[in-house]
TORKOL-4160 file (C-alpha; in steps of 0.2 Angstrom, whole numbers, padded with zeros to 4 digits, m for minus):
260
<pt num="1" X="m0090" Y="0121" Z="m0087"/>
<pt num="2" X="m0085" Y="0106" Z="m0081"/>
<pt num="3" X="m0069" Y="0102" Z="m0070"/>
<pt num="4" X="m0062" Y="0085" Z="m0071"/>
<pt num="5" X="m0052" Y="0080" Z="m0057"/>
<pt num="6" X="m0036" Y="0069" Z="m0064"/>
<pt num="7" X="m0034" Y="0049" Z="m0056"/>
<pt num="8" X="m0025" Y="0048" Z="m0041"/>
<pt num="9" X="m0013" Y="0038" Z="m0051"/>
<pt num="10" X="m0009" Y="0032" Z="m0069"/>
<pt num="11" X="0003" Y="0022" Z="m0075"/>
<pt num="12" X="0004" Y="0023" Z="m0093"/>
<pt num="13" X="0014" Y="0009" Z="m0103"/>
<pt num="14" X="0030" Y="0007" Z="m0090"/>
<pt num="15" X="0041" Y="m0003" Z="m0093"/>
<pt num="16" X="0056" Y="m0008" Z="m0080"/>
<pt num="17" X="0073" Y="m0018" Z="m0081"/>
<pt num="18" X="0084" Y="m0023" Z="m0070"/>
<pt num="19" X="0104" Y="m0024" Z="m0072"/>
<pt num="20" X="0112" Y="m0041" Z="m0077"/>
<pt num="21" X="0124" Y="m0049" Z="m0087"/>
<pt num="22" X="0130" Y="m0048" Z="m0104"/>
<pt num="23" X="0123" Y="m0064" Z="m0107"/>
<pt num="24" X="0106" Y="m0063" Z="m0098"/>
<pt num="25" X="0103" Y="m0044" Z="m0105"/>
<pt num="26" X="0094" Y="m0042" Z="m0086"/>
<pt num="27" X="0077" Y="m0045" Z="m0080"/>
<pt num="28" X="0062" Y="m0036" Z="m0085"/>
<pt num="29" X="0050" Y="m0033" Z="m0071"/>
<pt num="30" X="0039" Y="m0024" Z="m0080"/>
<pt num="31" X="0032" Y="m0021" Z="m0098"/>
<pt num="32" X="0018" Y="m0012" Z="m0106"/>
<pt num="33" X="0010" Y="m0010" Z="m0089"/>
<pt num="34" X="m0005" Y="0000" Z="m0089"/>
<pt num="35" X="m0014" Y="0005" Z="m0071"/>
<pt num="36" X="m0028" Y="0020" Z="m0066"/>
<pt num="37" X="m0032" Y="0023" Z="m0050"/>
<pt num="38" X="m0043" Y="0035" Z="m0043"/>
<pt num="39" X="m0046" Y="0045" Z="m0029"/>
<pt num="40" X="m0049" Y="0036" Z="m0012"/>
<pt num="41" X="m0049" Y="0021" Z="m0019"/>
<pt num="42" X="m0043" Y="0005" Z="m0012"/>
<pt num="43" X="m0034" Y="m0006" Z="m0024"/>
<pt num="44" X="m0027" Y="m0023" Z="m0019"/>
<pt num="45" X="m0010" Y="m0029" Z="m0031"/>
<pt num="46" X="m0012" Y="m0048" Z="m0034"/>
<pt num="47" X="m0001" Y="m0059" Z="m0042"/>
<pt num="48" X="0013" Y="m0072" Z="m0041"/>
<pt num="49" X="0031" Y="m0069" Z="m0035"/>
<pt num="50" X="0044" Y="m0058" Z="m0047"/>
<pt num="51" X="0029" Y="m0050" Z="m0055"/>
<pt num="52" X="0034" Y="m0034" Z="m0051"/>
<pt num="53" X="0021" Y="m0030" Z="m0038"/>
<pt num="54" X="0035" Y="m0022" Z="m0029"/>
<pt num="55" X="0045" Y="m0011" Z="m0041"/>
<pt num="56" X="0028" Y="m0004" Z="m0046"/>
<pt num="57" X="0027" Y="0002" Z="m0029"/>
<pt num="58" X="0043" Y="0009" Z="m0029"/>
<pt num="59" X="0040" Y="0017" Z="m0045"/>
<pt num="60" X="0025" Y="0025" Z="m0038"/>
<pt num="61" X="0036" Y="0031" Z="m0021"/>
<pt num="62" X="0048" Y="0037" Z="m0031"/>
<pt num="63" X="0063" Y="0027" Z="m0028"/>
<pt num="64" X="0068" Y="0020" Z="m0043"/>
<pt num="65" X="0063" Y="0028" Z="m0060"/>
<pt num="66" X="0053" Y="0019" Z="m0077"/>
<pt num="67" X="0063" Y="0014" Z="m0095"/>
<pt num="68" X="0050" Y="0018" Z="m0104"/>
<pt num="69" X="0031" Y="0025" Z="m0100"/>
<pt num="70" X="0023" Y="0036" Z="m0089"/>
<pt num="71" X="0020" Y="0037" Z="m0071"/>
<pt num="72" X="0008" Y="0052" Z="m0064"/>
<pt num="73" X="0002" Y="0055" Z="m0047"/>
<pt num="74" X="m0012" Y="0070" Z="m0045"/>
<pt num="75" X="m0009" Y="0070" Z="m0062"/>
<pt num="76" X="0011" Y="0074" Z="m0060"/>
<pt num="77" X="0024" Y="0065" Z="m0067"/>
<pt num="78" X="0033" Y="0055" Z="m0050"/>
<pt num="79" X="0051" Y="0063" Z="m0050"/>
<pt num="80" X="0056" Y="0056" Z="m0034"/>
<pt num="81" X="0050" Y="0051" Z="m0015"/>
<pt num="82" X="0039" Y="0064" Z="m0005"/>
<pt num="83" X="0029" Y="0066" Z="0009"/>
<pt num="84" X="0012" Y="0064" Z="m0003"/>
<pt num="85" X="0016" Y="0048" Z="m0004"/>
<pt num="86" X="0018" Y="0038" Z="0012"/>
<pt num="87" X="0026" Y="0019" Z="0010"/>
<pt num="88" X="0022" Y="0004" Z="0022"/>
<pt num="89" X="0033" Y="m0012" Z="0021"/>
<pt num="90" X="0033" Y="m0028" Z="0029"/>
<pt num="91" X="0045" Y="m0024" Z="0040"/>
<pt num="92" X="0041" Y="m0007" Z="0051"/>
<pt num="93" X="0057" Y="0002" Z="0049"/>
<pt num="94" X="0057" Y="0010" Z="0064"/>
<pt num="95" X="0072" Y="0020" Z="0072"/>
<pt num="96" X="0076" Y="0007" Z="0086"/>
<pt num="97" X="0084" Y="0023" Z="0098"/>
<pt num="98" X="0069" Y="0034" Z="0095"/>
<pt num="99" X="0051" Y="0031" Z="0105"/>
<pt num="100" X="0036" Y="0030" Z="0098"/>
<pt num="101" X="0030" Y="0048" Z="0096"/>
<pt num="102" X="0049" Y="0052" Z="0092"/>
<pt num="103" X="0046" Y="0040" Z="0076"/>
<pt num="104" X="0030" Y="0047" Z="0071"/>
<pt num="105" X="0038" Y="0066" Z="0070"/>
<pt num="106" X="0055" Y="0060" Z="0062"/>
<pt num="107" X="0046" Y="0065" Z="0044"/>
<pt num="108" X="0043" Y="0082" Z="0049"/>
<pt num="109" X="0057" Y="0084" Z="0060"/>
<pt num="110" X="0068" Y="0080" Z="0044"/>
<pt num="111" X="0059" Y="0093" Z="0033"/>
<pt num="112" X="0060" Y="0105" Z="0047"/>
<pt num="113" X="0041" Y="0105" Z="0046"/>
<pt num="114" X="0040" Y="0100" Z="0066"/>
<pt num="115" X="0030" Y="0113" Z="0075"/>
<pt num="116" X="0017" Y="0111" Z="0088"/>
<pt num="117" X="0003" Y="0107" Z="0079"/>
<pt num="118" X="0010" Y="0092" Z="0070"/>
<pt num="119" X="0017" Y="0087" Z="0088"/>
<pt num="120" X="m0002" Y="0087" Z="0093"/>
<pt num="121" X="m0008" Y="0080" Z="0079"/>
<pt num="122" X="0006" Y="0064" Z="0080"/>
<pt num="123" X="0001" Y="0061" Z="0099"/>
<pt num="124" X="m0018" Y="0060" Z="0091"/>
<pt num="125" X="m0012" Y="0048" Z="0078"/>
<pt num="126" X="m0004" Y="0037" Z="0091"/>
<pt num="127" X="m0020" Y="0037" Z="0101"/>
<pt num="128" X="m0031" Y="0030" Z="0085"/>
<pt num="129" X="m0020" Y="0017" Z="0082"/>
<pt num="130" X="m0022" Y="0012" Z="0102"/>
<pt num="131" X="m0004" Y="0018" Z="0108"/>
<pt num="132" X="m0009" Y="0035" Z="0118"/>
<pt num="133" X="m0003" Y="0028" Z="0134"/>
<pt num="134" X="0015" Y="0020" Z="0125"/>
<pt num="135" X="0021" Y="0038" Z="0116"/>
<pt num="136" X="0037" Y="0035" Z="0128"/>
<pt num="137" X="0040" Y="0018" Z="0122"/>
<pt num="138" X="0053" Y="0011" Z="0111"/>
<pt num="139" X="0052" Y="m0001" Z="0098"/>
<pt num="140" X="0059" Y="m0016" Z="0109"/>
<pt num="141" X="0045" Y="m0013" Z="0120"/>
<pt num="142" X="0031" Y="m0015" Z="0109"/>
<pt num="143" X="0024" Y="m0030" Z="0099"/>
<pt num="144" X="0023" Y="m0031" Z="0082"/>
<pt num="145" X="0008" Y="m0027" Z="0080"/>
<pt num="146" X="0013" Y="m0011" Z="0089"/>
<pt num="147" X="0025" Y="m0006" Z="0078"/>
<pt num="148" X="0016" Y="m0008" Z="0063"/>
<pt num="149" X="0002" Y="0004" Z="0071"/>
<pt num="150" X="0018" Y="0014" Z="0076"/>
<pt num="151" X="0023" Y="0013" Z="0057"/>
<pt num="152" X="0004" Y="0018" Z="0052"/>
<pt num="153" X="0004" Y="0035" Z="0063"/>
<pt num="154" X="0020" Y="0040" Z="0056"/>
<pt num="155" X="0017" Y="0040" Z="0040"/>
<pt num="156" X="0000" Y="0046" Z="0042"/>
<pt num="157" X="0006" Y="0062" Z="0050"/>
<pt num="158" X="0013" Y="0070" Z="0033"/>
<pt num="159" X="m0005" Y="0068" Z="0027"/>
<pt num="160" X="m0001" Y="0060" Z="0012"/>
<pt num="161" X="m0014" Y="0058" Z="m0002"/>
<pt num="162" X="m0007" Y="0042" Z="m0009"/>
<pt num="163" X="m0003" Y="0027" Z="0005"/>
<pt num="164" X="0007" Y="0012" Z="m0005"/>
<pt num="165" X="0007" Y="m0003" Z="0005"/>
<pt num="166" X="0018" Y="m0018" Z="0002"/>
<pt num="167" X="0015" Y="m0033" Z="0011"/>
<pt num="168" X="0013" Y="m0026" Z="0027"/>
<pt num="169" X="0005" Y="m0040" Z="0036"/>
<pt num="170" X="0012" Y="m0053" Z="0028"/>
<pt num="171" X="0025" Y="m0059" Z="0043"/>
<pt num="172" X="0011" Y="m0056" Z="0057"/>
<pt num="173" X="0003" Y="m0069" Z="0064"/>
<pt num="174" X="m0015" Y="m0073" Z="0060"/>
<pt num="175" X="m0022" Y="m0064" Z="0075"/>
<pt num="176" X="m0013" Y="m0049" Z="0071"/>
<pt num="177" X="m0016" Y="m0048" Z="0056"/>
<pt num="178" X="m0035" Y="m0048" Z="0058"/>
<pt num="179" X="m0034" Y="m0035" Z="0071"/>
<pt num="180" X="m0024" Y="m0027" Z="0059"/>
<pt num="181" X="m0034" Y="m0028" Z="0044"/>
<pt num="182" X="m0049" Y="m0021" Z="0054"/>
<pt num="183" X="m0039" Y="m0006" Z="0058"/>
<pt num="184" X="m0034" Y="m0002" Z="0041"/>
<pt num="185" X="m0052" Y="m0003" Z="0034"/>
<pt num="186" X="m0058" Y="0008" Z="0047"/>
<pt num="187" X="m0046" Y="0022" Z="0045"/>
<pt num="188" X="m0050" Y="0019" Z="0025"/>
<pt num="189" X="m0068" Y="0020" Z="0028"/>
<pt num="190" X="m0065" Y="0036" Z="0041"/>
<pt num="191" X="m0051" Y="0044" Z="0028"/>
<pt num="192" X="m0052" Y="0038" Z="0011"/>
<pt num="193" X="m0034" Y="0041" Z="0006"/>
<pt num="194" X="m0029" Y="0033" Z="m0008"/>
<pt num="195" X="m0022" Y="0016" Z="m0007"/>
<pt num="196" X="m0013" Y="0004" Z="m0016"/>
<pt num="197" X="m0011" Y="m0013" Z="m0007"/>
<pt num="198" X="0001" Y="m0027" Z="m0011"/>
<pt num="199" X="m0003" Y="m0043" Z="m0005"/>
<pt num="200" X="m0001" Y="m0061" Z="m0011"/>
<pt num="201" X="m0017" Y="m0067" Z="m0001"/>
<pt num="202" X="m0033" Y="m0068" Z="m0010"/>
<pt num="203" X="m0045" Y="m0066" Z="0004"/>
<pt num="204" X="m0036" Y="m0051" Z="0011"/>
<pt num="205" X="m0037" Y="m0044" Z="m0008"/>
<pt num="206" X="m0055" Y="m0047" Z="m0008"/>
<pt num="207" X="m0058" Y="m0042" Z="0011"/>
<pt num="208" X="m0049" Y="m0024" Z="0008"/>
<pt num="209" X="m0050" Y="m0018" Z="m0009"/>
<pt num="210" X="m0064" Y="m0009" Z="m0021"/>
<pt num="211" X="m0054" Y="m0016" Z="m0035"/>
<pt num="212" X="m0042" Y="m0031" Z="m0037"/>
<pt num="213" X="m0027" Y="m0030" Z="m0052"/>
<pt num="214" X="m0020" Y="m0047" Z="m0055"/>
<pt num="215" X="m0003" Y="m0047" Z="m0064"/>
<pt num="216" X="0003" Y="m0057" Z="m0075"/>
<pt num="217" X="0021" Y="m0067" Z="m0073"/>
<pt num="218" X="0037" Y="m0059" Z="m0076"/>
<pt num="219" X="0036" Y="m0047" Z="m0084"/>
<pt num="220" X="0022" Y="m0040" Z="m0074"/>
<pt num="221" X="0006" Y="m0034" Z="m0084"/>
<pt num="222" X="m0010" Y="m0032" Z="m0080"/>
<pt num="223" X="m0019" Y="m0050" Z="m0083"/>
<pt num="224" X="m0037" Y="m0044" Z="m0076"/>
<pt num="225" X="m0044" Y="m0030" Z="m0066"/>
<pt num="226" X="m0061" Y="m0036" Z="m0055"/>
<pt num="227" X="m0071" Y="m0026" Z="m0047"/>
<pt num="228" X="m0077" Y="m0029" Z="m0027"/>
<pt num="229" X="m0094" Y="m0027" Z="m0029"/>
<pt num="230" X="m0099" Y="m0029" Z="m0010"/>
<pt num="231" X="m0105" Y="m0019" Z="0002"/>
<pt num="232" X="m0096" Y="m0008" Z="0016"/>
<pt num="233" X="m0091" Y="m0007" Z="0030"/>
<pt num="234" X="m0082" Y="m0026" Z="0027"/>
<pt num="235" X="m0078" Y="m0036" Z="0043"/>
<pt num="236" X="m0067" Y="m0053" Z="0043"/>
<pt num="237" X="m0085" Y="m0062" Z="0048"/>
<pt num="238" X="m0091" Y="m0057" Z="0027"/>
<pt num="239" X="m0077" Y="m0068" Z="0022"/>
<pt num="240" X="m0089" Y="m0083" Z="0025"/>
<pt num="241" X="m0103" Y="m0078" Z="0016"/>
<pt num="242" X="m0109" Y="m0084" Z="m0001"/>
<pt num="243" X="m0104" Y="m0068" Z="m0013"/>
<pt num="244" X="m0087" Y="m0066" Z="m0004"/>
<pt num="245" X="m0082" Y="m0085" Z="m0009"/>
<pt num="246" X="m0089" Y="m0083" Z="m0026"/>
<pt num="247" X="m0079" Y="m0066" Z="m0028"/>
<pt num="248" X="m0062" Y="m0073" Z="m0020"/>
<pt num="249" X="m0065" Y="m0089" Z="m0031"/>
<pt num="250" X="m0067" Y="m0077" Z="m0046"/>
<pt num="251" X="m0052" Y="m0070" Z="m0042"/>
<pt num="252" X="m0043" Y="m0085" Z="m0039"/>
<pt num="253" X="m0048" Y="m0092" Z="m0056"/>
<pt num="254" X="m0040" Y="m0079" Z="m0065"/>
<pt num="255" X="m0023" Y="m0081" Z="m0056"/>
<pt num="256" X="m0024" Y="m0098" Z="m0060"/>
<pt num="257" X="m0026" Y="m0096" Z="m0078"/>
<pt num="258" X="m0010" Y="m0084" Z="m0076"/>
<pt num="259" X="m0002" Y="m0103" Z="m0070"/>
<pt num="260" X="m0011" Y="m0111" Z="m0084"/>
């Protein structure tokens, strides 16, 4: 007999509008959008601004609900946020009055799920991101790049099997955001938890993902899905070879024609 394992997420013909006047009738972010992603993969969100990048995301969380369509995690329709599915946004959102392992157990701490093991495994966490020796620190002692590995260990701790990502090193300067990048594609590589990336960069696109979904405009559909064809590991240093320009340039080309 043979057992099929559902996608780690499908998003079947959703549709998404947003409250407005009489007149206007609202926005529609999203219409007819159609997405599979499957376990442990990496996919990169590309597309212009207002295309509903973001609401996808928060569809897929849980924080806001579809009009029309389907929208399946594990196979199960998404009927609000939970620990399964752990969110990253540009901004870290950390607790400015709690230190940095206090931040990482605030999610288990909430769902009274806090015990020792999970207060072992978030000082772990804050080791692999390189913050074992700032567990006593608060958030206004750490860089940014700190916080965002702060962000990374706590939602990593609920061990959640879907990691949606949105934007998240899109204010960091360039440094930054390499050395963060690196770390992400190495705890991919070590982990494979699902991902779904949102970024308005093509490179990073390119850099991080196994797959690449460019939307269309307002509403947001899916204009093309291209597949990253490139070896792994990746490192910032493949950017400058010839396939990587061709692949990015392909990508490119198919937002443009969104602009066309």
């Amino acid at each position: 007999m043979t057992v099929t394992t559902a996608p780690a997420v499908q998003v079947q013909g959703v549709r998404r509008q947003f409250a407005g006047s009489r007149r206007s009738g609202g926005r529609v972010a999203l219409d007819g959008f159609d997405l599979t992603v499957a376990e442990g993969e990496f996919l990169c969100l590309l597309g212009p601004s207002g295309c509903g990048k973001s609401t996808l995301l928060d569809l897929l969380a849980g924080f806001s609900e579809p009009d029309g369509g389907a929208v399946l995690v594990g196979g199960e329709p998404v009927s609000g946020p939970g620990p399964d599915r752990g969110v990253l946004f540009q901004t870290p959102m950390l607790f400015p009055w709690l230190t940095a392992l206090d931040n990482v157990l605030y999610g288990p701490r909430a769902r009274g799920a806090l015990d020792d093991e999970t207060r072992e495994r978030a000082r772990e966490l804050l080791h692999t991101v390189g913050l074992g020796d700032a567990v006593d620190a608060y958030p206004h002692e750490l860089s940014g790049g700190m916080r965002h590995r702060v962000a990374f260990a706590r939602v990593l701790v609920n061990r959640p099997r879907l990691l949606l990502m949105d934007e998240p090193f899109g204010a960091l300067d360039a440094i930054t955001r390499v050395a963060l990048q690196r770390f992400l594609l190495e705890l991919w590589q070590r982990d494979r938890t699902t991902i779904v990336f949102v970024t308005h960069d093509v490179e990073e696109a390119v850099l991080l993902g196994d797959r690449v979904c460019v939307m269309s405009g307002s509403p947001g559909r899916t204009r093309a899905v291209i597949d990253v064809d490139l070896p792994r590991p990746r490192s910032i240093d493949d950017t400058e070879t010839l396939p990587f320009v061709q692949l990015k340039r392909r990508v490119r080309q198919a937002l443009e024609k969104e602009h066309a």
